[in-house]
C-alpha positions in Angstrom: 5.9 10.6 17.6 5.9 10.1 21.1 2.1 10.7 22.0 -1.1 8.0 22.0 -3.1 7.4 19.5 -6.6 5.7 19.8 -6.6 3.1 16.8 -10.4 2.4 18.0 -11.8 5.7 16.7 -11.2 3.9 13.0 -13.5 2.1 10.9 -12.2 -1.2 9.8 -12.9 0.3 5.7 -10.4 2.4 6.7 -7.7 0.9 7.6 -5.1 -0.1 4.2 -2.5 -2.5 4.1 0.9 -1.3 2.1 3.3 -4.4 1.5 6.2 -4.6 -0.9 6.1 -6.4 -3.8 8.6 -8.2 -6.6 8.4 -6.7 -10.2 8.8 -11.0 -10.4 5.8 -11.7 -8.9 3.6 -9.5 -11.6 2.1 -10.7 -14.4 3.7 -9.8 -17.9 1.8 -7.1 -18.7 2.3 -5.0 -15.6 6.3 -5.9 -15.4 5.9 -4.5 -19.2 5.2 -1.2 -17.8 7.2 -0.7 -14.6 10.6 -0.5 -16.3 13.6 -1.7 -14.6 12.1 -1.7 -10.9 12.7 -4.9 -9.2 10.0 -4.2 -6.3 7.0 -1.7 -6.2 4.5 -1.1 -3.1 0.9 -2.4 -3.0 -2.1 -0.6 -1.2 -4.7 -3.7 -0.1 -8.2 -3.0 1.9 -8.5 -5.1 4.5 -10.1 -8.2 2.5 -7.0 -8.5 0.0 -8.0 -6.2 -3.0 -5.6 -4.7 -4.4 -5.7 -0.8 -4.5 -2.8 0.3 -6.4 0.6 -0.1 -7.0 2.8 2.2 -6.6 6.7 3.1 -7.2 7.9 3.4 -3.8 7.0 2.7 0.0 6.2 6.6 0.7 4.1 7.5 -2.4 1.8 4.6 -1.2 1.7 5.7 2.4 0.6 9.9 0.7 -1.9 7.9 -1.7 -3.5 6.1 1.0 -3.9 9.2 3.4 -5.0 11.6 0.5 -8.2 8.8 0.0 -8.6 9.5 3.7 -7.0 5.8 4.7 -4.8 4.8 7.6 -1.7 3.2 6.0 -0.1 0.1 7.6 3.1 -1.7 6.9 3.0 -5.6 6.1 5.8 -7.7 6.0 
């Protein structure tokens, strides 16, 4: 996408924050659930919540623009 986009027309609720994350890292009873998945991608507002969790890096990005969000990688 070679054309500008004005990142000022957003309201800082908007934006999201999508981050990988390891299966290690989860508690027991989520890692319980996941299956054999050793990292799964987190959807975080702005102030830390967590959103969801998700099985991969583009299911998170859809999720996040279907709720009307602006996805944003963090490393």
């Amino acid at each position: 996408m070679h054309s500008k986009y004005d990142f000022g027309q957003l309201e800082q609720g908007q934006v999201v924050y999508v981050r990988a994350v390891k299966a290690q890292d989860l508690p027991d009873d989520v890692r319980a659930q996941i299956g054999p998945r050793d990292t799964l991608y987190a959807v975080h507002r702005a102030d830390g919540e967590r959103l969801a969790l998700v099985k991969d890096r583009s299911l998170a990005f859809t999720l996040a623009r279907q709720n009307d969000f602006a996805p944003v990688t963090v490393h």
